[in-house]
C-alpha positions in Angstrom: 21.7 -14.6 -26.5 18.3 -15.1 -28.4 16.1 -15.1 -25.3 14.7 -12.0 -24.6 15.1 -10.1 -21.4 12.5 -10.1 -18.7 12.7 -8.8 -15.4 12.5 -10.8 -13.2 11.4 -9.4 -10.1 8.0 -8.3 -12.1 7.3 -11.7 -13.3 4.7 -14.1 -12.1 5.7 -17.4 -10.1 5.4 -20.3 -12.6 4.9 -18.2 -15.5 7.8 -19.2 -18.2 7.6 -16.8 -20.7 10.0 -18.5 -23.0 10.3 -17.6 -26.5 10.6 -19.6 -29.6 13.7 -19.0 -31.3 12.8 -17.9 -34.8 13.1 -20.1 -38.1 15.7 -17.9 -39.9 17.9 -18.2 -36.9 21.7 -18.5 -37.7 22.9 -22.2 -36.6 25.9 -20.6 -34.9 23.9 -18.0 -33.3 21.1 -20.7 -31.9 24.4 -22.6 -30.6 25.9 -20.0 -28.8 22.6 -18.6 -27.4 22.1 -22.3 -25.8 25.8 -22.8 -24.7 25.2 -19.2 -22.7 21.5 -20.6 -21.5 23.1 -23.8 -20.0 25.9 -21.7 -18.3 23.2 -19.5 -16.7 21.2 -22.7 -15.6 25.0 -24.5 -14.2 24.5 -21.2 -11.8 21.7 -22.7 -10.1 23.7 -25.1 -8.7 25.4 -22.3 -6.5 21.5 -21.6 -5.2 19.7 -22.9 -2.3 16.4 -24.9 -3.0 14.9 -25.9 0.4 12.5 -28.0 -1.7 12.5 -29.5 -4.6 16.5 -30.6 -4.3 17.3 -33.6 -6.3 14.5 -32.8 -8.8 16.5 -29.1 -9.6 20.2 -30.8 -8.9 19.7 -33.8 -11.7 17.9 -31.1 -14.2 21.2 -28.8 -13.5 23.4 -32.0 -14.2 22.2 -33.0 -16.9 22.3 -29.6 -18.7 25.3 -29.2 -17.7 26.4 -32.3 -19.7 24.6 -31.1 -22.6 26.7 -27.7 -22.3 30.0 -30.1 -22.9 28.4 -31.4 -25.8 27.2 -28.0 -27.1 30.5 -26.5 -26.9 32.6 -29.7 -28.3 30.3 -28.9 -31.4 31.2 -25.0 -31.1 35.5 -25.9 -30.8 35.0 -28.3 -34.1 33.0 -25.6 -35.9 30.8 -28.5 -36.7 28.3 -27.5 -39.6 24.5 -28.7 -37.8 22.2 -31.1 -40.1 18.7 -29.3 -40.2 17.1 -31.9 -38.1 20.1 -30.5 -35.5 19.0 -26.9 -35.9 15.3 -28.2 -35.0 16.5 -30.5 -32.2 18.4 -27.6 -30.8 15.5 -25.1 -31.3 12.9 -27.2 -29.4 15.9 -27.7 -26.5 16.7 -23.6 -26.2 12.6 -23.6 -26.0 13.1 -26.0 -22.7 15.8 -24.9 -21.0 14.1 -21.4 -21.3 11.2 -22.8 -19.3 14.0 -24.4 -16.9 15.5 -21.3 -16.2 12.9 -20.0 -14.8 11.4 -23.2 -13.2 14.5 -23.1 -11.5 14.3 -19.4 -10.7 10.8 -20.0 -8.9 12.1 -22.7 -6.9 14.9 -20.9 -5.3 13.0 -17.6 -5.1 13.6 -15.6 -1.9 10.5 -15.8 0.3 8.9 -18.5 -1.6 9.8 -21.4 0.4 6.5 -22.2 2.0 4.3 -21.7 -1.6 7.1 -24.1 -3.7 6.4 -26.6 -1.0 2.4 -26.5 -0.9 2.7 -26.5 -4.9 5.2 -29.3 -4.9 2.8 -31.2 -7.0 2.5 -28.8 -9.8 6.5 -28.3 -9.5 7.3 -31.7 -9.9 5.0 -32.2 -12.8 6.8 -28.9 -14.6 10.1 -31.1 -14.1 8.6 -34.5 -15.6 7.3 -32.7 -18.4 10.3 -30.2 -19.4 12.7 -33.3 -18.9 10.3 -35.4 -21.1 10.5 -32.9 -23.6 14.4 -32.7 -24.1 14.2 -36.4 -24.3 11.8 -35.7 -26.7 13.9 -33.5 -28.7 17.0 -35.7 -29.0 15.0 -38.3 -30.6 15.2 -36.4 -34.1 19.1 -35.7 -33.3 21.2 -37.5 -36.2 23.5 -38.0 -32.9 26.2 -40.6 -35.0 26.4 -38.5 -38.4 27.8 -36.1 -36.1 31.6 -35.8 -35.9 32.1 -35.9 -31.9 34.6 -37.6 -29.5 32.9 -41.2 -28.7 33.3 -40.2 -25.1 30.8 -36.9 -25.4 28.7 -39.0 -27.5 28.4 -41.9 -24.9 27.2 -39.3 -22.3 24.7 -37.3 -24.4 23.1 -40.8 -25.1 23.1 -41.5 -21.4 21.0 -38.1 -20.9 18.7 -38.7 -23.3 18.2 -42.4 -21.7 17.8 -41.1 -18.5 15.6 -38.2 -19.3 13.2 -40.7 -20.8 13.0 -42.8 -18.1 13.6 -40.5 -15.0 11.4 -41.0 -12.0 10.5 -37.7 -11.4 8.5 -37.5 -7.7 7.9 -35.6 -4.7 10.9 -36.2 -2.5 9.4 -37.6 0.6 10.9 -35.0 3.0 8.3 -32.2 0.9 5.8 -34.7 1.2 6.1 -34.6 5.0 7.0 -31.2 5.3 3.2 -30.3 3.5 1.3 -32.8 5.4 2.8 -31.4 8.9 1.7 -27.6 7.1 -1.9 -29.3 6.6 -2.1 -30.9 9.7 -1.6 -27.6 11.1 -4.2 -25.8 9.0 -6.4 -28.5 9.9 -5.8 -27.8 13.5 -6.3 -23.8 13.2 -9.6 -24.5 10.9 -10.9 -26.6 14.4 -10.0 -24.2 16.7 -7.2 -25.5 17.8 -3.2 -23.8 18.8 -1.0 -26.4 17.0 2.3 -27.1 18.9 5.4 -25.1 18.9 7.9 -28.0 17.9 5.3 -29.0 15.0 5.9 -25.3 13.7 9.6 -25.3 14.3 10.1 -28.3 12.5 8.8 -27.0 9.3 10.7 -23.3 9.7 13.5 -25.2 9.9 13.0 -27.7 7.3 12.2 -24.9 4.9 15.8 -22.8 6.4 13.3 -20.3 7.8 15.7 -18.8 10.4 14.8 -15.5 11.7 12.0 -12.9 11.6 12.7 -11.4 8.7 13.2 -14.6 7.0 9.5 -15.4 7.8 9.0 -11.5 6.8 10.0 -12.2 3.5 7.6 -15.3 3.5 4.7 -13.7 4.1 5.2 -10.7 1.7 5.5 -13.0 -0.8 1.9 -14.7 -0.4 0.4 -11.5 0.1 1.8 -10.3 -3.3 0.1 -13.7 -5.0 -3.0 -13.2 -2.8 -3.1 -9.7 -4.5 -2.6 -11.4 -7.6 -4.7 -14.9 -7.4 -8.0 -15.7 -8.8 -10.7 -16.3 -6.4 -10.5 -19.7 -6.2 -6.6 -19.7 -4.6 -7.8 -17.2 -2.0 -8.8 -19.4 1.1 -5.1 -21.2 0.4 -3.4 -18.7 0.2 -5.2 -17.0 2.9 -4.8 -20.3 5.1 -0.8 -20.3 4.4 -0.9 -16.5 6.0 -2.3 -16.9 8.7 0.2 -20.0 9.3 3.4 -17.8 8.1 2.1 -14.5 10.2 1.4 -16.9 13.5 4.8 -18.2 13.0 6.7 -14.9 12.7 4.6 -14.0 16.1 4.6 -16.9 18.2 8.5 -18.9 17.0 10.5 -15.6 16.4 11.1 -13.0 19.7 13.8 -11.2 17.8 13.5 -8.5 15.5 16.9 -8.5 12.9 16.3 -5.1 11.6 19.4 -5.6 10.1 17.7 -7.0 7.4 13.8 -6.0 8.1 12.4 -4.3 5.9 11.6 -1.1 6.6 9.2 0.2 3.9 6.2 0.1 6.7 8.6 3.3 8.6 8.4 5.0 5.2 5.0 4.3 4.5 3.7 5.7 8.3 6.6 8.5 8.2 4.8 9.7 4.6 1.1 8.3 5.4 -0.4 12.0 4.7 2.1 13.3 2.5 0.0 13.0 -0.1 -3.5 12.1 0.9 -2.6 8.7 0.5 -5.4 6.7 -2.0 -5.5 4.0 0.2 -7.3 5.5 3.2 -10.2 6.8 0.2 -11.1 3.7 -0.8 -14.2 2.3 -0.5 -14.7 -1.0 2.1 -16.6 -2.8 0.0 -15.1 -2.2 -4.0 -11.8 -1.0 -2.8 -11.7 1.2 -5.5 -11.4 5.1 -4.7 -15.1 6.4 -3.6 -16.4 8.7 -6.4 -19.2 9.9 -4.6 -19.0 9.2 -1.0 -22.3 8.3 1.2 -22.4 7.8 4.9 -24.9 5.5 6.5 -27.0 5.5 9.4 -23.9 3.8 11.2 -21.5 6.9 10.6 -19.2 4.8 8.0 -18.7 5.7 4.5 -18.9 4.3 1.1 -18.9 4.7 -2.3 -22.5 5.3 -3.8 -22.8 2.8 -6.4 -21.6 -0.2 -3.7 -23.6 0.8 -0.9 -26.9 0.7 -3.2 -25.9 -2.5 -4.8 -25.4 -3.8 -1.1 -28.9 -2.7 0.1 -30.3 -3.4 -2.9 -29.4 -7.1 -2.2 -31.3 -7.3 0.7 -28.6 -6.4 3.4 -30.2 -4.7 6.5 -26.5 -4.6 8.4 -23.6 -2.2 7.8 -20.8 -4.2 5.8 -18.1 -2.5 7.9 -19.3 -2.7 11.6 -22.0 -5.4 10.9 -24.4 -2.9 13.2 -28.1 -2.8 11.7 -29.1 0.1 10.0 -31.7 2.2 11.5 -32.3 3.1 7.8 -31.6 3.3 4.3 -30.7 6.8 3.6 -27.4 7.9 2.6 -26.0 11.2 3.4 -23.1 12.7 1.5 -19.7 13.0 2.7 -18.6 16.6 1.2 -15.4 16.8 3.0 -13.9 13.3 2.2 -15.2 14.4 -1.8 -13.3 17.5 -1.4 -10.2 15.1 -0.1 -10.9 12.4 -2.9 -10.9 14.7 -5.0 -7.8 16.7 -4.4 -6.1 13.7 -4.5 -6.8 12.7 -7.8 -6.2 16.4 -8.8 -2.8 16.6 -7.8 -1.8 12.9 -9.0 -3.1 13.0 -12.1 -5.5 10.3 -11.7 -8.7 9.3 -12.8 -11.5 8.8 -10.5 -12.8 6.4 -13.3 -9.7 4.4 -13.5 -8.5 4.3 -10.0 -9.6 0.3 -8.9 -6.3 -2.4 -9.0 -8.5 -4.5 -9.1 -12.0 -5.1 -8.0 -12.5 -7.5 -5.5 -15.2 -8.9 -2.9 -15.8 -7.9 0.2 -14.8 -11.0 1.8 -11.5 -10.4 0.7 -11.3 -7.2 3.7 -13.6 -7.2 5.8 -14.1 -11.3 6.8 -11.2 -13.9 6.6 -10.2 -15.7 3.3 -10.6 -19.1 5.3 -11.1 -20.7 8.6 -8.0 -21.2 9.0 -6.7 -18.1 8.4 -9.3 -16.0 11.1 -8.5 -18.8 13.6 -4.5 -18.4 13.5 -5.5 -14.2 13.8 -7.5 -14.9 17.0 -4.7 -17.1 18.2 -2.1 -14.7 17.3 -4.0 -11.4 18.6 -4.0 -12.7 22.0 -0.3 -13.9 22.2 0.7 -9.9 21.0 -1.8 -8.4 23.6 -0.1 -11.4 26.2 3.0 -9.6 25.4 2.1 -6.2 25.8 1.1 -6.3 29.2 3.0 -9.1 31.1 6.5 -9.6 28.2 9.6 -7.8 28.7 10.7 -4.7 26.8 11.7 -5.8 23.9 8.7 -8.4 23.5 6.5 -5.5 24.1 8.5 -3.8 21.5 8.2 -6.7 19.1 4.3 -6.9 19.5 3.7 -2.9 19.2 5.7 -3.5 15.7 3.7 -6.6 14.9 0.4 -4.9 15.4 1.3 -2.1 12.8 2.6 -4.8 10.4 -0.9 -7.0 10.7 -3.6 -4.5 11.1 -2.0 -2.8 7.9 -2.7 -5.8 5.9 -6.9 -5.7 6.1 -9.9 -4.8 8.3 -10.3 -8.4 9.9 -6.7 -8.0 11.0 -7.5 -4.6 12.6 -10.9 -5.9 14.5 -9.4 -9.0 16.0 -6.0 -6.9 17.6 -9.1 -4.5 18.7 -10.9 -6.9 20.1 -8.2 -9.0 21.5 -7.7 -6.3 24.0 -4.3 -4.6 22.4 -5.3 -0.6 22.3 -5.6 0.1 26.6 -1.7 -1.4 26.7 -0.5 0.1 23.4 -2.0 3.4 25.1 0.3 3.0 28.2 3.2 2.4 25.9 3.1 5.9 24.5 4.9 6.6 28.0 7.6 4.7 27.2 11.2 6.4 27.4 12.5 3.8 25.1 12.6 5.5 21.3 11.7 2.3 19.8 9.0 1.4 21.8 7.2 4.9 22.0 7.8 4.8 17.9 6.1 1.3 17.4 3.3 1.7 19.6 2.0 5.3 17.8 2.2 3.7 14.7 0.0 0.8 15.9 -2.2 2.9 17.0 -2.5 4.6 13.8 -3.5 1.5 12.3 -5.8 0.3 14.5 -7.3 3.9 14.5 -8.5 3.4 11.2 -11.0 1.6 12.5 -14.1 2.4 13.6 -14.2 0.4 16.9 -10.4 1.4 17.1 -10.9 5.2 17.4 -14.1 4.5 19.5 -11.5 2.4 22.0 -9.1 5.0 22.1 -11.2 7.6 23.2 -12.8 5.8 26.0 -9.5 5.1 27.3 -8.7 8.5 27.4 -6.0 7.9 24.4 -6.5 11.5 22.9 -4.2 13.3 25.9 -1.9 10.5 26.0 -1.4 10.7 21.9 -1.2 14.9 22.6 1.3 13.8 24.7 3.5 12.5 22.2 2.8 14.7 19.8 4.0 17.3 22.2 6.8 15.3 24.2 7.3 12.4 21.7 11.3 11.1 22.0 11.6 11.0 18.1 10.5 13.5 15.4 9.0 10.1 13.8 7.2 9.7 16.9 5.2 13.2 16.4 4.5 12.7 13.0 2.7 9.9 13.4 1.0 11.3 16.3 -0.1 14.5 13.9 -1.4 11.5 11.4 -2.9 9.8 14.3 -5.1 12.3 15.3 -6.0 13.5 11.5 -7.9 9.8 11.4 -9.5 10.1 14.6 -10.6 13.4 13.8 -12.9 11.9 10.6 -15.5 11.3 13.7 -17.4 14.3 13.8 -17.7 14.0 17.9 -14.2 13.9 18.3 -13.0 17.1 16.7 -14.5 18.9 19.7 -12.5 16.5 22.5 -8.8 16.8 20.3 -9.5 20.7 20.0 -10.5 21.2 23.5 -6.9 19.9 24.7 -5.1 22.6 25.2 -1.8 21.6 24.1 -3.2 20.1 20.4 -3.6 22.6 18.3 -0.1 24.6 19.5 2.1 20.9 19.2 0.6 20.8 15.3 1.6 24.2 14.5 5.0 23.6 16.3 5.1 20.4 13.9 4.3 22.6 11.0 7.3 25.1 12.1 9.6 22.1 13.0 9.5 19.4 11.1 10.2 18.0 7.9 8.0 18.2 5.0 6.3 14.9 5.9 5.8 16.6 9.6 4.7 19.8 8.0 1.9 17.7 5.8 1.0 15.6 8.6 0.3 18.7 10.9 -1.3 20.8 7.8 -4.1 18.4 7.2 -4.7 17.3 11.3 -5.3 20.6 11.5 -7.7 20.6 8.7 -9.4 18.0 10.4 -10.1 19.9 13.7 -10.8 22.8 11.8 -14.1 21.2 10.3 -15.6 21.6 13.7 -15.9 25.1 13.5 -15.7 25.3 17.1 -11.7 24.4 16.5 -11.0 27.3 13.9 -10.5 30.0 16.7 -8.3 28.1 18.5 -6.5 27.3 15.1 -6.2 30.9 14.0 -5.2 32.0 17.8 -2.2 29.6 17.3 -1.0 31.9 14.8 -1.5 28.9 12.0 -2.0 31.6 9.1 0.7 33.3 8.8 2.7 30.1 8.9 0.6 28.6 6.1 1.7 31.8 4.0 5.0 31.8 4.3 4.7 27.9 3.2 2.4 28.9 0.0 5.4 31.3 -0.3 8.1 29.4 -0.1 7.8 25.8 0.0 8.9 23.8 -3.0 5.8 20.9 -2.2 3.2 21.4 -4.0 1.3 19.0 -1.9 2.2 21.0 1.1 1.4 24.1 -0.5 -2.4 22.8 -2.1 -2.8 21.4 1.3 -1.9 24.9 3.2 -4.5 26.4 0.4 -7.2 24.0 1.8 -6.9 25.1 5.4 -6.6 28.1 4.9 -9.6 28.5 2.8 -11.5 26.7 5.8 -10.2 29.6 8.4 -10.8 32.2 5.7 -14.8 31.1 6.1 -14.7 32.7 9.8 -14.4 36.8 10.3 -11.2 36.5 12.0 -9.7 34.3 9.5 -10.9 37.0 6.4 -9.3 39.4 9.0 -6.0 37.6 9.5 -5.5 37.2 5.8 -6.1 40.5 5.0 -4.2 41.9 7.4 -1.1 39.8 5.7 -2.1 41.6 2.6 -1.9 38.1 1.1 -4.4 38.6 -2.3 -0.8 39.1 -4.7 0.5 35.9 -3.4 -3.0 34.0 -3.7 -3.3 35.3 -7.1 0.2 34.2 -7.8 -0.7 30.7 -7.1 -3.9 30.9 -8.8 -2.4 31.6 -11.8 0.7 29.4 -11.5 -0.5 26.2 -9.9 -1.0 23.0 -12.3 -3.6 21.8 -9.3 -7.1 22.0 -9.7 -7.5 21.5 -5.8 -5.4 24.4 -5.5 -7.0 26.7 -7.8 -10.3 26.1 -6.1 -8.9 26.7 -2.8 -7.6 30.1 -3.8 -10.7 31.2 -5.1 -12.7 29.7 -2.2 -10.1 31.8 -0.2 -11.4 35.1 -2.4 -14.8 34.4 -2.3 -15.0 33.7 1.7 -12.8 37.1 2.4 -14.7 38.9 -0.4 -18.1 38.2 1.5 -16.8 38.4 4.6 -15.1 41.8 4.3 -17.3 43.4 2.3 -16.7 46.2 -0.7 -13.0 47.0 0.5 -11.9 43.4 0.7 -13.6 43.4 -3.2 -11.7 46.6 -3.7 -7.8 44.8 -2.8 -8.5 42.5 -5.1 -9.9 44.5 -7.9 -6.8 46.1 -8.3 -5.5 43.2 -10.2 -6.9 42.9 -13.3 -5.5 39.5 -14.4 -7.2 37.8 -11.6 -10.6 38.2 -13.5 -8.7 36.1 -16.6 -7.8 33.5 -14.3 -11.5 33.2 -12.2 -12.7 32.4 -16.3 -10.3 30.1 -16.6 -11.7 28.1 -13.6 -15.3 28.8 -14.7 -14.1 26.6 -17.6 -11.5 24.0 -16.2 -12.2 23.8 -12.9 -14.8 21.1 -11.4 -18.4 21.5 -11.0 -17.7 23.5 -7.5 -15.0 25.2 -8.5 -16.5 27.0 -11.1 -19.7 28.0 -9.1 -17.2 29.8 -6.5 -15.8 31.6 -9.5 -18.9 32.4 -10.7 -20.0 34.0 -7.8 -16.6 35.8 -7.4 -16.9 37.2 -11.3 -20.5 38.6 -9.9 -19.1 40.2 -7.2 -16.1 41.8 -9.2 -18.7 43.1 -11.6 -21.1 44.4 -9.2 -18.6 46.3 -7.6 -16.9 47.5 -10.5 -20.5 48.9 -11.5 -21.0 50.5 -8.5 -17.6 52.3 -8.3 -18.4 53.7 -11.4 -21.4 55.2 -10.7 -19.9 57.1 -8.0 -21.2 55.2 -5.3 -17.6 54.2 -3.4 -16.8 51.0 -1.2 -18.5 50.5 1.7 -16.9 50.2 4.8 -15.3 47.0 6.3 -18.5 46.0 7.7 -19.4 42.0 8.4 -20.7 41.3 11.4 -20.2 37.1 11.1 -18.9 34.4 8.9 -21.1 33.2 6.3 -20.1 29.6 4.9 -20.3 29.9 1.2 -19.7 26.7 0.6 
């Protein structure tokens, strides 16, 4: 077949990428490419079209006429006129652009867009039909030697695909003024009725959850895609789609769910996910990251623009600032940073797309924030007074909607939903304990989120999972859990000061998979910012777990991760102390030399420098023994970032220094520090 092969699943709704058979074309090639085209569009009639179904049956008809015709010409090994070749060309063109017309409107999860754009659809029909009537007009039809019968129905096509009357069907027509009505009513403030909502699932063979799953996965891929002026639309059709899956459907037919929002929590730190470092207002990855006077963080360059405007408010919270200044955010640069180190990306190509702020933090219509008030309250309804498996279905709704944007996350917050999600985490049922973690790791990504938990006295009761949780699933969110709630300064004292915190991570880092093993890693690197945490940490016996994982784990995420904590303990005396005591400088070096991660290099000479000026000349004696490490600290002085090489720097300094002294017959000094100095 001439046409060339595109995927499918990548391309665009309503895009036809058709291609233009080329002039040199064989005629026996061009025929048998259009014979297999109109065998692929007879499929279609095996397809369900929930709209659109006499305009896409008589298009399938009369190809499927054509295809006679086409193949009565192929049996006689009919030699085709050059006004034939051209007639044909123009008709392979069309029936491209069928194919896939066709395609869009029986696309899985695309019910509810074919039927809001039933206008533009039925236009694509009038004109693609038009155009193979358009195309028979230069067919010598009679100097062709044909059966009189095939030839009487090819003239009938062509007839009819001139004059076809090619409409909206009034059953769409009704079906999208009952979905505007309903917009209409959500725009006003006002909960349309259930029946009114059934009647259009059902017209459009939406039949279960997942079926109104797939629905809204869909629009939220064009939304990702669409130009600013489809936005509120699209955004309107959401927040009709996402009240329908909450308020029509009480089952959840996992069967068929999908499940790719487990994966994504189960593997939400397993790699610093970019996500999470983005900035609120570019959604691009923050390249230098500012805080406010509000605590929340941005990107540099978008915060100025955004006071430079004349905003006085926070964009995030909408608080007012007490000022302008902007503090840096060192340890979420470190983060950022390591990210993009161990990805291979580049912090000045990191942005999808750049896109307003109205697009995350306020709603992309009316309608849309209305039907999330609406539906906010029904899940909260139904975590405190449903049955188990509502409550079930509402913990898993919450982590579906407050993943999708901020507004999402502040109207389940302030709908009440955190305090019964909270009493949930007591549940004995797997599903439910499972569900309402991960909800709570989504809502505690926001600022009023983690503020909420905390009052309630969430921290012991997310310990408590993390601890006692009925799944391993359940603790691994819990570890991620309390990673985001410890990016608030305050809170790394509270989640240290529980006794059983810091001892459940490091069990998770013994016990669990490699997810669990990341997930526990970097909470703890969290609490260990508070430097009141890194006793406890150390206490826990957390370093010589992380090196036997720099040893021996196969992760390289885990193992730059691992590298980053442990450079944090190695800034206290104990910390230096422990480390040394594990005689760990060989394997350090090992990595050092062997790791493709610039994070990771860093961290093992951060891990040097703090142990080096921490245990004096005969911690600077172990380690110059080896004599390749000095290659290796010039290497970073080189390739390493900015930081990175001003570590090494130092470290080179302190090598020589020593070397110079030993030399002049001066010896080491004793292991002699009194306290930690942060050399960072």
């Amino acid at each position: 077949m001439i046409q060339k092969k595109f995927n499918e699943v990548d391309r665009r709704i309503f895009y036809f990428p058709a291609v233009r058979p080329c002039e040199t074309v064989s005629p026996a090639t061009l025929l048998g490419s259009l014979i297999v085209l109109s065998q692929n569009i007879g499929n279609y009639q095996s397809k369900f079209f929930a709209t659109q179904r006499r305009n896409s049956r008589e298009a399938i008809r009369k190809i499927g006429i054509l295809l006679v015709f086409f193949e009565e010409i192929h049996d006689r090994g009919l030699i085709l006129p050059e006004t034939a070749v051209l007639c044909f060309s123009e008709l392979h063109l069309t029936f491209q652009k069928i194919r896939f017309l066709l395609e869009d409107c029986s696309r899985e999860g695309a019910r509810l867009w074919i039927l809001m754009k039933s206008e533009m659809v039925v236009t694509q029909f009038r004109v693609l039909i038009r155009t193979v009537a358009t195309a028979f007009d230069i067919l010598p039809l009679n100097s062709m030697d044909i059966c009189g019968e095939v030839m009487e129905l090819v003239e009938l096509v062509a007839k009819q695909a001139r004059k076809a009357r090619i409409e909206i069907d009034p059953n769409d027509e009704r079906a999208m003024r009952r979905v505007l009505s309903v917009l209409d009513l959500f725009e006003k403030g006002i909960e349309p009725e259930f029946q009114v909502l059934k009647w259009v699932l059902d017209y459009l063979e939406i039949k279960t959850w997942s079926d109104c799953n797939k629905e809204i996965k869909f629009l939220e891929e064009q939304w990702v895609e669409s130009d600013e002026r489809e936005v509120p639309f699209l955004s309107s059709l959401l927040g009709f789609m996402c009240y329908c899956r909450v308020r029509i459907f009480d089952t959840l037919d996992y069967q068929n769910a999908d499940q790719t929002d487990v994966r994504c929590n189960m593997e939400v730190l397993s790699c610093l996910n970019p996500e999470d470092f983005r900035c609120p207002i570019s959604l691009e990855l923050m390249i230098d990251p500012v805080t406010v006077s509000t605590g929340q963080t941005y990107d540099r360059s978008s915060i100025q623009k955004w006071l430079k405007a004349g905003h006085t408010i926070c964009p995030k919270t909408g608080e007012k600032l007490t000022n302008t200044g902007l503090v840096p955010n060192t340890n979420l640069r470190k983060l950022i940073h390591q990210f993009c180190a161990d990805n291979g990306v580049s912090l000045a190509k990191t942005g999808k797309k750049t896109r307003d702020i109205a697009r995350t933090i306020l709603p992309g219509s009316p309608a849309a924030a209305e039907a999330m008030k609406f539906l906010s309250r029904i899940v909260a309804r139904n975590l405190v007074f449903g049955t188990s498996e509502q409550k079930n279905k509402a913990a898993y709704e919450i982590r579906l909607l407050a993943k999708a944007n901020i507004f999402n996350r502040s109207c389940l917050i302030e709908a009440g939903t955190i305090p019964p999600l909270l009493n949930l985490l007591y549940s004995f049922n797997k599903s439910i304990q499972e569900n309402a973690i991960a909800a709570l790791l989504k809502l505690s990504k926001h600022a009023n989120g983690k503020k909420i938990v905390v009052e309630n006295g969430g921290l012991r009761s997310i310990v408590a999972v993390l601890k006692r949780g009925i799944s391993l699933e359940a603790k691994q969110t819990a570890a991620a859990t309390i990673f985001y709630l410890s990016s608030v300064k305050g809170y790394r004292r509270l989640i240290g000061e529980i006794d059983e915190t810091i001892p459940a991570l490091v069990d998770l880092i013994k016990e669990g998979t490699p997810c669990g093993k990341k997930n526990g890693v970097v909470a703890l690197f969290g609490l260990a910012l508070y430097h009141g945490n890194r006793q406890r940490v150390i206490d826990a016996g957390t370093i010589p777990l992380l090196l036997h994982i720099i040893a021996s784990s196969n992760k390289d995420e885990l193992i730059v991760d691992s590298l980053a904590l442990l450079a944090t303990l190695a800034e206290c005396l104990d910390g230096t102390l422990a480390i040394l005591q594990a005689s760990s400088f060989p394997l350090i070096t090992r990595i050092l030399q062997s790791t493709t991660s610039q994070a990771g290099k860093e961290h093992c000479v951060s891990i040097f420098l703090s142990c080096c000026t921490n245990g004096g000349d005969e911690a600077v004696a172990v380690l110059a023994k080896d004599t390749s490490v000095m290659s290796s600290l010039y290497s970073v002085t080189t390739d390493g970032t900015a930081q990175a090489s001003k570590k090494a720097r130092s470290l080179i300094k302190m090598l020589h220094k020593f070397h110079e002294t030993s030399s002049s017959g001066q010896g080491c000094q004793a292991f002699t520090n009194e306290q930690s100095v942060h050399v960072w």
